[in-house]
MITOR-196411 format. One record per atom (N, C-alpha, C): residue in three letters; x, y, z. Coordinates in steps of 0.05 Angstrom, whole numbers, padded with zeros to 5 digits, always signed. Layout:
alaXYZ
...
This chain:
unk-00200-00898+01004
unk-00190-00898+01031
unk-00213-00898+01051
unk-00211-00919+01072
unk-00234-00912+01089
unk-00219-00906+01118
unk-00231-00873+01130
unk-00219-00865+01155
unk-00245-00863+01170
unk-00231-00877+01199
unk-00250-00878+01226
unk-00235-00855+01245
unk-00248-00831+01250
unk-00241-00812+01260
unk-00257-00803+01292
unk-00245-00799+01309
unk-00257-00789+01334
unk-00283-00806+01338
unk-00277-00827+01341
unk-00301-00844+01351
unk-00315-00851+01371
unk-00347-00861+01377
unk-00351-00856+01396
unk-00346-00883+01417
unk-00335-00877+01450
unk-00331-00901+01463
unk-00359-00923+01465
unk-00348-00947+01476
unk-00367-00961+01474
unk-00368-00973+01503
unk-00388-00956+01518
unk-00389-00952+01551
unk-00394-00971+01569
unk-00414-00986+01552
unk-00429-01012+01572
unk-00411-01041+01566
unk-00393-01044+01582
unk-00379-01074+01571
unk-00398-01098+01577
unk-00424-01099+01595
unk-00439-01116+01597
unk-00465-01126+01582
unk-00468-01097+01565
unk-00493-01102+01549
unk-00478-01103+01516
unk-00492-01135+01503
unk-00478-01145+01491
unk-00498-01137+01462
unk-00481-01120+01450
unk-00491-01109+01415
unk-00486-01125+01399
unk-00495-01115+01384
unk-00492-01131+01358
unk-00484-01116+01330
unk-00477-01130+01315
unk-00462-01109+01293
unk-00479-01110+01263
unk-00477-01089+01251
unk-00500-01084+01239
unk-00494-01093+01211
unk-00499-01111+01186
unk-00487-01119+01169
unk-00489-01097+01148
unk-00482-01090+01112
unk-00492-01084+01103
unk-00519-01078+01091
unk-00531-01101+01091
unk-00558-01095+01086
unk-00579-01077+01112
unk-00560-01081+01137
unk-00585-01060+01157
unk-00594-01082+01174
unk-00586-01116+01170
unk-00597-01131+01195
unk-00574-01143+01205
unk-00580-01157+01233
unk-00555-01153+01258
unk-00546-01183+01247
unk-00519-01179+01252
unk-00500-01211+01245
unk-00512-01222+01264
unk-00518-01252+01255
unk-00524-01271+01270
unk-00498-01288+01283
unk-00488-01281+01307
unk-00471-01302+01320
unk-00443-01299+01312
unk-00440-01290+01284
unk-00412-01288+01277
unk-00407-01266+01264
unk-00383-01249+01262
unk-00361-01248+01272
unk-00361-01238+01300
unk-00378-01232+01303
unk-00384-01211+01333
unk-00411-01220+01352
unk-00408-01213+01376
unk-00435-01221+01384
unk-00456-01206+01380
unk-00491-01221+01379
unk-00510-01209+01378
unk-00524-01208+01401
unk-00541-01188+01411
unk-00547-01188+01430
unk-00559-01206+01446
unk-00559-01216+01471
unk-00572-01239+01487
unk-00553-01253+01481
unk-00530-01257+01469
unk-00517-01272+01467
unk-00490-01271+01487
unk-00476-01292+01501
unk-00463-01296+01523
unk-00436-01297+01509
unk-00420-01261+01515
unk-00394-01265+01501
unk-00378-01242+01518
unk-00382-01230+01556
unk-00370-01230+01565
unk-00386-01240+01595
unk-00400-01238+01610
unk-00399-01248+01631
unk-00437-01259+01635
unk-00430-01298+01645
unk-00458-01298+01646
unk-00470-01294+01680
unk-00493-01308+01678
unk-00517-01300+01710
unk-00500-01303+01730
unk-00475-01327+01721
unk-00464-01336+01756
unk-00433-01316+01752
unk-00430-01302+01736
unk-00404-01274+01745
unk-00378-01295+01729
unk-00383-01307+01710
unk-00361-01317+01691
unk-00354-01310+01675
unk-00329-01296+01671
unk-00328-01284+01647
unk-00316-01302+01617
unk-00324-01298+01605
unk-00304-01308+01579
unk-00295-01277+01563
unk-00272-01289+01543
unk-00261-01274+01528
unk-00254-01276+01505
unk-00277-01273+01485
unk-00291-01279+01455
unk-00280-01257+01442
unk-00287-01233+01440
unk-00284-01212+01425
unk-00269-01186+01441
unk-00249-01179+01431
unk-00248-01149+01451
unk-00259-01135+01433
unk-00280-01138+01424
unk-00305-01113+01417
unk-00313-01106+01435
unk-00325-01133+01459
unk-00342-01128+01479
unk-00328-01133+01503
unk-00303-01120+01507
unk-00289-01112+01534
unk-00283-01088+01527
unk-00281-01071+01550
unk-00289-01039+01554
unk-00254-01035+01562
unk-00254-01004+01559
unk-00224-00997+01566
unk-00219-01013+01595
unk-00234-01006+01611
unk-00219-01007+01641
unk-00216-01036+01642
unk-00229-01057+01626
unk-00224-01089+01629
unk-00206-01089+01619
unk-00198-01085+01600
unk-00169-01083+01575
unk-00145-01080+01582
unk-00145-01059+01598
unk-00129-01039+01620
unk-00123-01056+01637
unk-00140-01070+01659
unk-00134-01082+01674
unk-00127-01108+01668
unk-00128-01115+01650
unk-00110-01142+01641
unk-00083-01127+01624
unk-00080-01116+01616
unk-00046-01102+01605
unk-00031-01103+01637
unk-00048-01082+01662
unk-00031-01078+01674
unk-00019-01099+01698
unk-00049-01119+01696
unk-00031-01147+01709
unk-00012-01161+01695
unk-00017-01161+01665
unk+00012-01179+01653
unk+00033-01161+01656
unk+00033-01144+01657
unk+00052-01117+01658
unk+00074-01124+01685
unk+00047-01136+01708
unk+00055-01139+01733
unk+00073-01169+01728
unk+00053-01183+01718
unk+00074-01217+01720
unk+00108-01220+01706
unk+00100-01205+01693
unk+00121-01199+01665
unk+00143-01187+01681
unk+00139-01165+01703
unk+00157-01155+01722
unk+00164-01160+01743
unk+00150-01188+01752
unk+00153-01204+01783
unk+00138-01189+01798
unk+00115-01168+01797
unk+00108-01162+01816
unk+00086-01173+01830
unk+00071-01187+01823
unk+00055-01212+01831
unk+00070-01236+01826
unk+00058-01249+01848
unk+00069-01276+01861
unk+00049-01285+01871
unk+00018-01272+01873
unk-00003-01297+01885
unk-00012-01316+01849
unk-00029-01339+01865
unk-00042-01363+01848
unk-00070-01368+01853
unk-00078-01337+01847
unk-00111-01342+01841
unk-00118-01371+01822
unk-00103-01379+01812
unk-00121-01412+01802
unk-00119-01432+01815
unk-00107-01430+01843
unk-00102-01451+01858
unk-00130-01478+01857
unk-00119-01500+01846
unk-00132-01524+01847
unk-00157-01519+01819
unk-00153-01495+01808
unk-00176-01493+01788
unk-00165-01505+01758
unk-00179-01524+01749
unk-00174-01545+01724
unk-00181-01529+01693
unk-00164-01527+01683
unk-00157-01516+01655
unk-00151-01524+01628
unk-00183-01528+01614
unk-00179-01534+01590
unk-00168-01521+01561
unk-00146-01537+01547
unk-00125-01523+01532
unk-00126-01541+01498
unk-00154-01530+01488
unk-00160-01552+01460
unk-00153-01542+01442
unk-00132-01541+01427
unk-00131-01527+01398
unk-00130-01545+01375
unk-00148-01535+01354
unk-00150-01551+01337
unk-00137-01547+01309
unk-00120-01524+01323
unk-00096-01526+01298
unk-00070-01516+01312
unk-00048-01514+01294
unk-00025-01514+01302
unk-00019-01498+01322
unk+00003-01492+01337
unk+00007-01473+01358
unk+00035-01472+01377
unk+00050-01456+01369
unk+00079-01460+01383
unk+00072-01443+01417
unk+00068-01414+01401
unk+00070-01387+01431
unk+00041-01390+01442
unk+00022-01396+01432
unk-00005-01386+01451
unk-00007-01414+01469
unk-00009-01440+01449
unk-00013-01454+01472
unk+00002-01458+01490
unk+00041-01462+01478
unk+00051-01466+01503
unk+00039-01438+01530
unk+00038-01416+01521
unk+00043-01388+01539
unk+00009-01403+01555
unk-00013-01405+01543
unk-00043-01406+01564
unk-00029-01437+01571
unk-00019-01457+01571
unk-00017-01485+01593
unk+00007-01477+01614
unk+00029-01459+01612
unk+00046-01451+01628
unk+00041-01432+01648
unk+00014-01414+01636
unk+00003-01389+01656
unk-00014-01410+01661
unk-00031-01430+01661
unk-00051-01443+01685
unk-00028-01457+01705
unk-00013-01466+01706
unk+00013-01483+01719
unk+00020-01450+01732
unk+00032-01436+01728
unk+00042-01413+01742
unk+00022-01402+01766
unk+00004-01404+01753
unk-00027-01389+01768
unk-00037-01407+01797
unk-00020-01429+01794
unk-00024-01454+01812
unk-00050-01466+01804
unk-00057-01468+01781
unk-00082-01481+01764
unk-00065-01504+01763
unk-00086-01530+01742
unk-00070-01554+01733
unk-00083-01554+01701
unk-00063-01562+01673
unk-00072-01555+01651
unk-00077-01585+01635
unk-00104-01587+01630
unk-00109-01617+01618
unk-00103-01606+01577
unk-00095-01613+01562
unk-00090-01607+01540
unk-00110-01634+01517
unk-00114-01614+01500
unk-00126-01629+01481
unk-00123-01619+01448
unk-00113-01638+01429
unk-00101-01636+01405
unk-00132-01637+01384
unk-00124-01632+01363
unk-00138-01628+01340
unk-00156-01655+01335
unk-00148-01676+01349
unk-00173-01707+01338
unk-00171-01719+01369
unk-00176-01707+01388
unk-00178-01718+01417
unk-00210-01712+01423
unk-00227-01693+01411
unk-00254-01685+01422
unk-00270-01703+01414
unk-00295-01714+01414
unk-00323-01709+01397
unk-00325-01703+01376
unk-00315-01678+01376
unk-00334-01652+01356
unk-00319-01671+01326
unk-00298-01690+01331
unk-00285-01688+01307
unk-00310-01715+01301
unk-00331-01724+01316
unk-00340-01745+01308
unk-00379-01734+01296
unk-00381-01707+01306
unk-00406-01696+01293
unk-00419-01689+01325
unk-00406-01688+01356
unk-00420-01671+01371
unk-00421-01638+01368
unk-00443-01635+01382
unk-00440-01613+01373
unk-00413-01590+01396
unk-00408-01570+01387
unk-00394-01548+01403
unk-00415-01547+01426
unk-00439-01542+01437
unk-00465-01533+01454
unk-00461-01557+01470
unk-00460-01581+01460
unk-00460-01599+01471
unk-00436-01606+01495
unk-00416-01603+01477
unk-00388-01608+01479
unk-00376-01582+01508
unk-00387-01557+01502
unk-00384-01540+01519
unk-00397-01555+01548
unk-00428-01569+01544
unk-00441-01566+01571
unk-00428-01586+01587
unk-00425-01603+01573
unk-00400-01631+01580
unk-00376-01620+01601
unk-00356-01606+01581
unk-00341-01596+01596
unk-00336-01575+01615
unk-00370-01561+01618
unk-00363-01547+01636
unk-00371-01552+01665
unk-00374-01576+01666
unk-00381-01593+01691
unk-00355-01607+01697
unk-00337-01604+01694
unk-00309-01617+01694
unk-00286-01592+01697
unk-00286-01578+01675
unk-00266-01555+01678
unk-00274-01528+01692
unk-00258-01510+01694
unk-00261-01475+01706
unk-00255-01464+01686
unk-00242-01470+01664
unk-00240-01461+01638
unk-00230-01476+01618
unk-00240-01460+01587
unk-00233-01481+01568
unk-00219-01454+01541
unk-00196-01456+01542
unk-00183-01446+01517
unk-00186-01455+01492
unk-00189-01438+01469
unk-00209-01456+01451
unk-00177-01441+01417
unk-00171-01455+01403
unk-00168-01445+01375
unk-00187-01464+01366
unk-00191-01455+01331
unk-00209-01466+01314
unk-00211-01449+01295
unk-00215-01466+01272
unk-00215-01454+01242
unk-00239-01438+01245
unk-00259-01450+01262
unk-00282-01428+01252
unk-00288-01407+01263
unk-00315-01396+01252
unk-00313-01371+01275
unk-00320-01360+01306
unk-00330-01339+01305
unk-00341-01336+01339
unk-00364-01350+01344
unk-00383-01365+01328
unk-00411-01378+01340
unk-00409-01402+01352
unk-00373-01410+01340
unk-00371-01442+01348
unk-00363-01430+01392
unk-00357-01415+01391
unk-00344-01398+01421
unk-00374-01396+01426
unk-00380-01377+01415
unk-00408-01373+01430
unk-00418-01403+01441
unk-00421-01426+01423
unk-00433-01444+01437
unk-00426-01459+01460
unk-00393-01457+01452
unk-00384-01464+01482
unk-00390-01453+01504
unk-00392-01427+01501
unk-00399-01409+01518
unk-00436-01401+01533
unk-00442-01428+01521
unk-00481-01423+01521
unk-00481-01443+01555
unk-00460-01436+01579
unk-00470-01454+01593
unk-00457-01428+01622
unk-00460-01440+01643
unk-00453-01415+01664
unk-00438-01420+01686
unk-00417-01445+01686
unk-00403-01449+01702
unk-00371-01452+01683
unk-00365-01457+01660
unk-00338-01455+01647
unk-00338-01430+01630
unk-00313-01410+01634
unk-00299-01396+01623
unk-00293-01405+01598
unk-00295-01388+01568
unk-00288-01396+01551
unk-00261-01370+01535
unk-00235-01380+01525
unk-00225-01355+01519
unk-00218-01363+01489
unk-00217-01351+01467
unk-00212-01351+01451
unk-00178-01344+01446
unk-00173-01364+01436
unk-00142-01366+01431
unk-00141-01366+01404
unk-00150-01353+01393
unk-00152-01353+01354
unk-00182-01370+01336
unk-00191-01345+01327
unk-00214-01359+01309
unk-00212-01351+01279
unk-00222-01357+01259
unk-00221-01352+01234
unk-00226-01312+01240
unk-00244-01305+01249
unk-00255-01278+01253
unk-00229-01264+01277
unk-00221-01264+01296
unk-00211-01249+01312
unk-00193-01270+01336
unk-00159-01247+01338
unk-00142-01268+01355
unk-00138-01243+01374
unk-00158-01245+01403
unk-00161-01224+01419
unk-00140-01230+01438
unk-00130-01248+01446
unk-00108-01252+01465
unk-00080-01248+01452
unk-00073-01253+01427
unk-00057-01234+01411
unk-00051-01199+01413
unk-00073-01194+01414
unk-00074-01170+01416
unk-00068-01160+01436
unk-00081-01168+01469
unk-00066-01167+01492
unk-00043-01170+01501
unk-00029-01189+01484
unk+00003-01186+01486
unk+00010-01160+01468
unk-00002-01157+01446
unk+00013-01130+01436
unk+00009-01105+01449
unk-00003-01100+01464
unk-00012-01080+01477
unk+00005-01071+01498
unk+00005-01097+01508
unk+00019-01096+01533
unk+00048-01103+01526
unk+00061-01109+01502
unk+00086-01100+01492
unk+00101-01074+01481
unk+00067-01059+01473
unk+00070-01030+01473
unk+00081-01017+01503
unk+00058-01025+01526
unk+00057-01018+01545
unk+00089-01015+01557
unk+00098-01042+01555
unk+00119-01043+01571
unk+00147-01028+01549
unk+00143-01036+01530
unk+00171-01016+01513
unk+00168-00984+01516
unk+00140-00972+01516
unk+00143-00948+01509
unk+00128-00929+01537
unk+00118-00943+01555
unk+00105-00941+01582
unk+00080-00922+01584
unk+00066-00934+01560
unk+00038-00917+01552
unk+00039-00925+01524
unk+00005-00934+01526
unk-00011-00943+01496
unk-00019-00918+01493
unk-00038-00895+01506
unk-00049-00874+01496
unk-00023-00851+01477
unk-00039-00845+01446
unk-00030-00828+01439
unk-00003-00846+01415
unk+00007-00871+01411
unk+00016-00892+01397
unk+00013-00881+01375
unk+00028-00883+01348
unk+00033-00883+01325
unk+00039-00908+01314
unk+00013-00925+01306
unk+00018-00955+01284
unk+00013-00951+01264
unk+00045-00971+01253
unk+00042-00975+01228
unk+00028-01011+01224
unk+00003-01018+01211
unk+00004-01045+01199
unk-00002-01052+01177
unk+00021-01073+01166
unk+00018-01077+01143
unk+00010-01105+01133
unk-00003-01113+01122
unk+00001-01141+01113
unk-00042-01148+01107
unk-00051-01171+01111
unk-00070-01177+01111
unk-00089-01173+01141
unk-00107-01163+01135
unk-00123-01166+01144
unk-00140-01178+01159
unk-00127-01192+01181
unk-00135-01223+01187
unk-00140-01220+01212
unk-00151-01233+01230
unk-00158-01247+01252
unk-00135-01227+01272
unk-00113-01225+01266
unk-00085-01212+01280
unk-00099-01178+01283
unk-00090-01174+01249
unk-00110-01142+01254
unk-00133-01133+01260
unk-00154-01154+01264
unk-00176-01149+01268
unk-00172-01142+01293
unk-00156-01154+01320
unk-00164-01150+01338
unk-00140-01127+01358
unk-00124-01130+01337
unk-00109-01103+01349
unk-00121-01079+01345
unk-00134-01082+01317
unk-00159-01059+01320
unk-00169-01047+01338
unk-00189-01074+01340
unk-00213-01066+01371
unk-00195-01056+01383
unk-00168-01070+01404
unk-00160-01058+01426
unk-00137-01031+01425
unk-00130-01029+01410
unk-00128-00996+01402
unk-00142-00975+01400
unk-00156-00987+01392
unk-00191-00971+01388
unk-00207-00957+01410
unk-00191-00971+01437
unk-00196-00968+01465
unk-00177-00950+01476
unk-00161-00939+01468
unk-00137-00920+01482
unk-00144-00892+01459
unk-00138-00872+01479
unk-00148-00844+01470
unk-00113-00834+01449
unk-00116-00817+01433
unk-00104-00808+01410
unk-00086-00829+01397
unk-00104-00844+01398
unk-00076-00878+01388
unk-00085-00871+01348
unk-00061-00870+01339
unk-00075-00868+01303
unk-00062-00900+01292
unk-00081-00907+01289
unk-00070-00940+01273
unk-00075-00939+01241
unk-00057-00938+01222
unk-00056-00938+01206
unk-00038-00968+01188
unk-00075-00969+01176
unk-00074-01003+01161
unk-00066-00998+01138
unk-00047-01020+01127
unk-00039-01015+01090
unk-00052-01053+01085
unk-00068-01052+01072
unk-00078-01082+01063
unk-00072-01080+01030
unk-00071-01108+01019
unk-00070-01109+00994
unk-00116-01100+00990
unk-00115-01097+00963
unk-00144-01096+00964
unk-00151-01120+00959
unk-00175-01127+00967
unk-00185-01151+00973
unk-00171-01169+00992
unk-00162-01154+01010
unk-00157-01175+01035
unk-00146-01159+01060
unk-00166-01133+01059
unk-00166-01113+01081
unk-00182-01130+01100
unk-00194-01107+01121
unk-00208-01112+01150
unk-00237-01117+01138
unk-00251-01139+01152
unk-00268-01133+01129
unk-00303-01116+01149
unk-00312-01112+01132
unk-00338-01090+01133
unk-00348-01087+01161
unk-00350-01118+01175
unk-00361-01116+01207
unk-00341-01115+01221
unk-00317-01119+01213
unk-00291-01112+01237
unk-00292-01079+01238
unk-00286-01071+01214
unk-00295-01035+01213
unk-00312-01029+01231
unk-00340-01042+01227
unk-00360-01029+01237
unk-00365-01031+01264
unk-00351-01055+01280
unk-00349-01056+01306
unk-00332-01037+01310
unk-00315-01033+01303
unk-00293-01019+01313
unk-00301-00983+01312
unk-00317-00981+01303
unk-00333-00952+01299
unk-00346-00949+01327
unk-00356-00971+01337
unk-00371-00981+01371
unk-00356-00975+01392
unk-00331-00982+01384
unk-00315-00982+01402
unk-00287-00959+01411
unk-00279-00943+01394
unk-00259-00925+01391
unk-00268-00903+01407
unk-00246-00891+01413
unk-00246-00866+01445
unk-00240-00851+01436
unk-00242-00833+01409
unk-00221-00818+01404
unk-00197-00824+01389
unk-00193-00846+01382
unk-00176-00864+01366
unk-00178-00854+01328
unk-00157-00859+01315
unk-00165-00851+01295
unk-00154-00877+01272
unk-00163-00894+01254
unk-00161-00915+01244
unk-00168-00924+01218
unk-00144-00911+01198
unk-00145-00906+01176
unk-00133-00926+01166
unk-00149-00942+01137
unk-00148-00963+01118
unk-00136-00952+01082
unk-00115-00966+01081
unk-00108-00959+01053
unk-00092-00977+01038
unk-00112-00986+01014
unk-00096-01012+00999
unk-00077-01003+00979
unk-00056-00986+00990
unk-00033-00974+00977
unk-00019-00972+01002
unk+00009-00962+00994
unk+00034-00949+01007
unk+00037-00922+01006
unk+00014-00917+00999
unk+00017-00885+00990
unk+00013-00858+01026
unk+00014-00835+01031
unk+00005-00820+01039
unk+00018-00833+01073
unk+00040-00843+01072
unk+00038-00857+01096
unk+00039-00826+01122
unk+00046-00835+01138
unk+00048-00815+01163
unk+00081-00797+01165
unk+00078-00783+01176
unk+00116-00768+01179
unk+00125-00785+01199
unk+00109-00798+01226
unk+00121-00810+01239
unk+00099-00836+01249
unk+00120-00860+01254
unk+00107-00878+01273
unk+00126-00891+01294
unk+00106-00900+01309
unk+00120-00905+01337
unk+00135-00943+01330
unk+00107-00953+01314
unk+00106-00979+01321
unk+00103-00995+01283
unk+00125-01004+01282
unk+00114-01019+01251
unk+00106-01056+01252
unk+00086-01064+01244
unk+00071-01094+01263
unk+00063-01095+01229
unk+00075-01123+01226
unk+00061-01147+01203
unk+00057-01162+01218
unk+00041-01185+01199
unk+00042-01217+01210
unk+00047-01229+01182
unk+00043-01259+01184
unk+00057-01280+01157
unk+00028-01281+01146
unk+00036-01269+01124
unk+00019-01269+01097
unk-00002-01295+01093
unk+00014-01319+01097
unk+00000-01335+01093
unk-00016-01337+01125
unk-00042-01340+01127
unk-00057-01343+01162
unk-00062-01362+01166
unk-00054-01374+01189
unk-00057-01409+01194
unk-00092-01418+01197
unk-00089-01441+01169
unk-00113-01448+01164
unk-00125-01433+01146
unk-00117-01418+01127
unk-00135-01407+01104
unk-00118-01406+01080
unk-00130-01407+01050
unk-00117-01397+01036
unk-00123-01376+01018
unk-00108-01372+00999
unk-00112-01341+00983
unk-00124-01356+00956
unk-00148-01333+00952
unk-00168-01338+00929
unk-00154-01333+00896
unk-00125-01313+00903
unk-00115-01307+00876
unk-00084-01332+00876
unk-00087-01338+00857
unk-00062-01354+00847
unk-00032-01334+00848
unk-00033-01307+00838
unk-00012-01294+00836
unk-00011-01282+00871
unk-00029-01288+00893
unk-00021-01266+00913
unk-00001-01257+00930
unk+00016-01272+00917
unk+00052-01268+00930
unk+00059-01237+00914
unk+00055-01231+00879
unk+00052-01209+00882
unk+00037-01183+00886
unk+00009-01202+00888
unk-00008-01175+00908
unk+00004-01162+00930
unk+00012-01182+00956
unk+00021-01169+00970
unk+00050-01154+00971
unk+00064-01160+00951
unk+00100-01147+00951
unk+00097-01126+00965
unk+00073-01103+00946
unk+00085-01081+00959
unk+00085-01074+00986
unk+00068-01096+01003
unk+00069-01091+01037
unk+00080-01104+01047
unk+00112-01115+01042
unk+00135-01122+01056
unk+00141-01104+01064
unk+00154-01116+01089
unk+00168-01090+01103
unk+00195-01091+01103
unk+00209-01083+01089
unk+00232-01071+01084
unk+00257-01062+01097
unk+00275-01054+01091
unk+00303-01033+01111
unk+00292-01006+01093
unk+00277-01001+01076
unk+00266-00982+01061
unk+00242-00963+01085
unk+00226-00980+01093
unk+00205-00977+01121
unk+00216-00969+01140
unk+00241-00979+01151
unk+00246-00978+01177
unk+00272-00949+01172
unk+00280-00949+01151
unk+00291-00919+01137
unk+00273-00901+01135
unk+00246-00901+01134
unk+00234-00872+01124
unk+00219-00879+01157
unk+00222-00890+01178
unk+00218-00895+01207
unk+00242-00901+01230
unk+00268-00884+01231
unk+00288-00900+01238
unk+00282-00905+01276
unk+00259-00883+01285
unk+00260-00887+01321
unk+00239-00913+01327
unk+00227-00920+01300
unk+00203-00933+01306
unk+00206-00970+01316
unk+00201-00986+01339
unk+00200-01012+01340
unk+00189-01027+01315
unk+00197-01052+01310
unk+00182-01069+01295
unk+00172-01104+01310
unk+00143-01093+01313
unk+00132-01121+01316
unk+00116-01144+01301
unk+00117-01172+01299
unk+00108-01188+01287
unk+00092-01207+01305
unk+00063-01215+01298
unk+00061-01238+01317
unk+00076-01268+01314
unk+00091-01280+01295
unk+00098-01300+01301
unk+00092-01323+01289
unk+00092-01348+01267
unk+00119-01340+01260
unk+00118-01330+01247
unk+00152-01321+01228
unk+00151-01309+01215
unk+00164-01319+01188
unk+00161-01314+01157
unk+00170-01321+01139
unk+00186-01302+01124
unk+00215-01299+01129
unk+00236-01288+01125
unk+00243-01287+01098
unk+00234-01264+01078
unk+00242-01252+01057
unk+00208-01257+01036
unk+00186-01263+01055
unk+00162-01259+01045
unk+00150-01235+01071
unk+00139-01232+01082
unk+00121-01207+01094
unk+00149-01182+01106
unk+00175-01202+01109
unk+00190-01175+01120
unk+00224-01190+01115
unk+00245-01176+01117
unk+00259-01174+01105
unk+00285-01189+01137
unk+00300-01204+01131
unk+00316-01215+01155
unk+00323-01188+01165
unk+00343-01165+01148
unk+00351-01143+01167
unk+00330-01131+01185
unk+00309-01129+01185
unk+00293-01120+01200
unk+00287-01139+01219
unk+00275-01162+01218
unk+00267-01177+01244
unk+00280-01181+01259
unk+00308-01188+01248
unk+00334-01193+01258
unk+00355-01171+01266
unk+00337-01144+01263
unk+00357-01118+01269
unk+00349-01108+01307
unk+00358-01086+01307
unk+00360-01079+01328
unk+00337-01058+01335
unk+00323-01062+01310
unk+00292-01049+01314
unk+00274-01068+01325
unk+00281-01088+01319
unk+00270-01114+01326
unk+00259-01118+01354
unk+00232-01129+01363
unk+00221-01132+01395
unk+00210-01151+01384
unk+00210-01168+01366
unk+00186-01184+01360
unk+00195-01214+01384
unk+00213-01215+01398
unk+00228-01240+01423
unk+00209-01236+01443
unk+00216-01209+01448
unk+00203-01192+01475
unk+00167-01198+01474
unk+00160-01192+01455
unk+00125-01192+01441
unk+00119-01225+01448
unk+00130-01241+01434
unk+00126-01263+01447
unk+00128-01274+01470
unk+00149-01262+01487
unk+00147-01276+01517
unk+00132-01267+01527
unk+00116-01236+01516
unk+00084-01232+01536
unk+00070-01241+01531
unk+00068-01263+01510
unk+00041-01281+01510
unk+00044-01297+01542
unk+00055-01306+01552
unk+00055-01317+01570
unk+00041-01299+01596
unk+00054-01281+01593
unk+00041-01256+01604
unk+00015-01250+01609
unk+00009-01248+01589
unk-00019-01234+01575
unk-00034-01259+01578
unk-00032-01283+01574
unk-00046-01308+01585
unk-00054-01308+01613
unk-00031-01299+01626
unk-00038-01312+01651
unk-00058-01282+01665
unk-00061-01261+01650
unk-00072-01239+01660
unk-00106-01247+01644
unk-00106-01257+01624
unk-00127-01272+01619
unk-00146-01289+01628
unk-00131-01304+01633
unk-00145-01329+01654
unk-00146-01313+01685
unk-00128-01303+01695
unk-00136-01286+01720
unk-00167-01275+01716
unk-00168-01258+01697
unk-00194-01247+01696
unk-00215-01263+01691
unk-00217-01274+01674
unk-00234-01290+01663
unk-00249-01314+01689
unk-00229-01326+01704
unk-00231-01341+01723
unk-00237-01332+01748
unk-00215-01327+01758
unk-00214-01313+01787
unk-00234-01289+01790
unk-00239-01277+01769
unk-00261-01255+01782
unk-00260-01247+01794
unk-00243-01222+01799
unk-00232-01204+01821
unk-00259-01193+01824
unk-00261-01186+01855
unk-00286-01169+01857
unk-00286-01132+01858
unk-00262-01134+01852
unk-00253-01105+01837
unk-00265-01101+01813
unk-00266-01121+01801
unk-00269-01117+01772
unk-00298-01121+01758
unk-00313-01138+01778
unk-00338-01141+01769
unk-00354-01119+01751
């Protein structure tokens, strides 16, 4: 069992760390940034949004409580007025892309879109290149991709385009901003949360991590099959980053909690990877989630990011029960987008 207990916050959101590998030297570029490296705001006040390793509570915060705001009609201005918005994913995408090309259109932005064989990069330019290109053209560029954070970083090596990460092999931070802020709005406070997550270890949990990790008595409790937990530098950032948070890992079902607030899988299989074991349908059995789960949890919500594969990671009565928010979770992607790109772009001078 590995437990992260009372940890310490991670104060400076502008000075950019680096995460320390096993052997004692700093990851180069990926999964996380290294230092000198441009992964929240550069010289001219741009922010991008690569990792919520390296956004601090009060940035985090202040993007929950603007989608919080859009999500409730209480804003109605279009900080993106006339600002041009790049929307490239290079793999599949139902909720993120539609939710980031609908929040630049809402924001009074305009959203240019680009598919998996529309770039360059598919012909051998590089990402560095490809970033400096487009950032003489766009105000921002939404990025998925199989790989990891260095291919972002390079987009990000220039000082007039915003870069946000919409899913990388390593971490899906704008995911996580909708779950947050689906906590927010069902239960009207993240601090102090009881999670349950079960399933793999992926890009989804990595980054609900981090941003849990940022709210004081939040206990997140992971069940991974073994060998396909959080892996060593997601931990170890997340040791950087926790307030008091407590974030306990266990590749069993065993020892669970008396209570949880919140029970969150995602689909076993993660878009764009596959599993190294031939049998891993029954590795993971035992971390389906059940009417068994939601019985030994009966007050607790159940969320999923989307989609979902019905009678592999969780069971129809459940998604489809009345514990169910996983509808609601998705329409704050739209949300949580457009509180995204607010920040990231507009640059409130509140927030600097």
């Amino acid at each position: 069992m590995i437990t992260i207990v009372d940890l310490l916050a991670f104060r400076n959101p502008y000075l950019l760390t680096g995460c320390m590998d096993t052997t004692g030297t700093a990851s180069v570029g990926r999964p996380y940034s290294q230092a000198g490296e441009r992964s929240i705001v550069d010289s001219a006040g741009r922010r991008h949004l690569i990792s919520l390793r390296d956004v601090s509570h009060d940035q985090l915060d202040y993007m929950v409580n603007r989608a919080t705001g859009y999500a409730e009609g209480m804003l109605a201005d279009q900080p993106l007025r006339d600002r041009i918005i790049g929307i490239y994913f290079g793999l599949t995408s139902t909720r993120t892309r539609t939710a980031f090309t609908t929040a630049a259109i809402r924001l009074g932005g305009h959203a240019i879109t680009y598919g998996p064989n529309d770039l360059q990069v598919n012909t051998g330019e590089s990402m560095s290149d490809t970033g400096k290109v487009l950032a003489r053209m766009l105000d921002a560029l939404v990025v998925r991709i199989l790989g990891g954070q260095d291919n972002l970083l390079a987009l990000a090596a220039q000082d007039r385009m915003s870069v946000v990460n919409a899913m990388s092999l390593d971490e899906h931070p704008t995911q996580a901003l909708a779950d947050v802020t689906t906590m927010r709005r069902t239960f009207g406070r993240i601090d102090g949360l009881r999670v349950l997550y079960m399933g793999e270890g992926n890009s989804t949990a990595t980054a609900l991590c981090f941003a849990l990790a940022k709210y004081s008595d939040v206990e997140l409790y992971v069940r991974t099959p073994a060998g396909y937990g959080l892996s060593d530098q997601a931990r170890s950032a997340a040791e950087g980053t926790a307030t008091g948070a407590r974030i306990e890992e266990r590749h069993d079902m065993l020892h669970l909690p008396e209570h949880v607030d919140v029970i969150y899988t995602t689909r076993w299989q993660t878009t764009g990877t596959t599993k190294r074991d031939a049998n891993w349908r029954n590795i993971f059995g035992p971390f389906r989630v059940d009417r068994s789960i939601l019985d030994r949890f009966p007050s607790a919500v159940f969320m999923h990011d989307l989609p979902a594969h019905r009678g592999e990671e969780v069971e129809s009565a459940v998604i489809d029960g009345p514990s169910s928010i996983v509808f609601d979770q998705a329409a704050n992607k739209l949300y949580s987008a457009m509180a995204a790109l607010e920040w990231c772009v507009a640059a409130y001078e509140g927030q600097r």
